[in-house]
C-alpha positions in Angstrom: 66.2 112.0 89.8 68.3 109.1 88.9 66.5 107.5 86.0 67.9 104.1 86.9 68.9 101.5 89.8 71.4 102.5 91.9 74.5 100.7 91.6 76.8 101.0 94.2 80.7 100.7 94.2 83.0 99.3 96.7 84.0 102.3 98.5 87.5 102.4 99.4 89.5 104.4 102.0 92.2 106.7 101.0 95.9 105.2 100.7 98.3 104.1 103.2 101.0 105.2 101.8 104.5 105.5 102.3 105.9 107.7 105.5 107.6 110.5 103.7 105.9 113.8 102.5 106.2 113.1 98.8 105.0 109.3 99.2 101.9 110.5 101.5 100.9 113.8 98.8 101.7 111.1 95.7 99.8 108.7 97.2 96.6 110.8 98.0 96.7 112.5 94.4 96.9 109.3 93.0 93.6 108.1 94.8 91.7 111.3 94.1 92.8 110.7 90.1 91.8 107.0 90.2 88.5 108.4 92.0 87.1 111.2 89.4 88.2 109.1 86.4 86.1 106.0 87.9 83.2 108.4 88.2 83.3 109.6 85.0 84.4 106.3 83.0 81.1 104.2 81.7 78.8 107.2 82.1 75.9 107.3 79.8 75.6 109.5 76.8 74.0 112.3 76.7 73.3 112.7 80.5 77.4 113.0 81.0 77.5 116.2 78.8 73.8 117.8 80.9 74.3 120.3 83.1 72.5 119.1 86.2 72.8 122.6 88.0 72.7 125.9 87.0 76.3 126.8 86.5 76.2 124.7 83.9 78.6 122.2 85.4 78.3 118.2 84.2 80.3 115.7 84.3 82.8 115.3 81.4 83.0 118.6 81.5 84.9 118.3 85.2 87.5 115.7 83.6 88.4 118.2 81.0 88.8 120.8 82.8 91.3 118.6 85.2 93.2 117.6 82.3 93.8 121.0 81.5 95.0 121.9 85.5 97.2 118.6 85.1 98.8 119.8 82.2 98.7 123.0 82.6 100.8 122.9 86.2 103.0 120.0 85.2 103.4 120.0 81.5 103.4 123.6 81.0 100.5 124.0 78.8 99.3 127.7 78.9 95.7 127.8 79.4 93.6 131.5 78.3 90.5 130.6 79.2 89.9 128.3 82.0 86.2 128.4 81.7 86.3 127.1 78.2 88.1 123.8 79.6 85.1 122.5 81.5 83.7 121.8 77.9 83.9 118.8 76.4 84.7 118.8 72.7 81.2 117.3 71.3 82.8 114.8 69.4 84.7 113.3 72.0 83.2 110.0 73.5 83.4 109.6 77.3 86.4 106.8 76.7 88.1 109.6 74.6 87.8 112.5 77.3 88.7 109.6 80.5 92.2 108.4 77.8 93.1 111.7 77.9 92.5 112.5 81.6 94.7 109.5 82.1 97.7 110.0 79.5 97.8 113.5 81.0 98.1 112.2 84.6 100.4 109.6 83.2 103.1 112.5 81.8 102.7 114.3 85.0 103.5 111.3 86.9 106.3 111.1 84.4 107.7 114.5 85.4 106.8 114.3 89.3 109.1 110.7 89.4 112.3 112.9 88.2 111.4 115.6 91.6 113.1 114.5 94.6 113.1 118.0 96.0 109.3 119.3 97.1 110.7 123.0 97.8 112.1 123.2 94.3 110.0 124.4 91.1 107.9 121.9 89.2 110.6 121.5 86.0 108.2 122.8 83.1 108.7 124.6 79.9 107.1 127.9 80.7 109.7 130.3 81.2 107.1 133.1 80.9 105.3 132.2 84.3 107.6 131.2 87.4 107.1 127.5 88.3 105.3 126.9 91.8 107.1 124.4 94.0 106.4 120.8 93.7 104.9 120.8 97.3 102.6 123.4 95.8 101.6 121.8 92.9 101.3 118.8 94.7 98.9 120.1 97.2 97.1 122.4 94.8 96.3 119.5 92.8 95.2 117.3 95.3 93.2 120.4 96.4 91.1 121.0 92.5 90.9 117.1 92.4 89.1 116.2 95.6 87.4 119.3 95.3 86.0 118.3 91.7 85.5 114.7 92.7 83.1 115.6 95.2 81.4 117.1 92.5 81.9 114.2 89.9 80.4 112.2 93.0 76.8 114.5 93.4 76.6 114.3 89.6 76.8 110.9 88.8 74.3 109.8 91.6 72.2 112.1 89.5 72.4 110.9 86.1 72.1 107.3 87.7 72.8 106.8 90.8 75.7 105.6 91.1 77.6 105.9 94.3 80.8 105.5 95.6 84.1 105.6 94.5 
């Protein structure tokens, strides 16, 4: 049980964005981004690191992990062991883990601006593993993201109820 008053954000629809398919997939990764790191950005210590269910699952441990899909699928980062990314180093403070999150989105973002072709292959250094398509990437991100800040959402209305995005 939330061990605190509920405060309650403004909740805000998802974007109106532009009318092409890249403007209207941008646009809705970009909400779902701005979303989970909101949720996870001012939560207390050490209730953000508690598993609240038994997978183990907690909060910082969601924004890790999606720093490592970011960079992983856009920067080329090879990942080994994907359950070892929802684990927040222990010495990182909540600000340090949502930076991160962010600087990560921010060299995505980076590489996503210089794609004007969704069928093509996300431009990464990994000539190991084939690239997916940008449309892919696109839509599997928005996918892991929405599907993590639904989580992000349960669990932080748990540690103190906050709601909302």
């Amino acid at each position: 049980m939330p061990s605190t008053t509920p405060r309650r954000r403004r909740d805000t629809p998802p974007p109106r964005s532009g009318n092409s398919e890249s403007e209207v997939l941008r646009g809705f990764l970009g909400y779902l981004r701005t979303s989970i790191a909101a949720k996870v950005d001012g939560a207390p210590e050490p209730q953000v690191r508690t598993a609240a269910v038994p997978s183990g699952t907690n909060l910082l441990g969601l924004l890790t992990h999606l720093t490592s899909v970011e960079r992983s699928l856009f920067l080329g980062d090879d990942v080994t062991d994907w359950k070892a990314t929802f684990r927040a180093p222990p010495t990182d403070s909540v600000a340090d883990v949502v930076a991160r999150y962010r600087e990560a989105v921010e060299r995505a973002n980076d590489v996503l601006d210089r794609c004007t072709d969704l069928g093509a292959p996300v431009p990464r250094p990994r000539p190991d593993h084939p690239a997916p398509s940008v449309r892919w990437a696109l839509t599997h991100m928005i996918e892991e993201t929405g599907r993590h800040a639904g989580h992000a959402d349960i669990l932080r209305e748990l540690i103190d109820g906050s709601t909302g995005r």
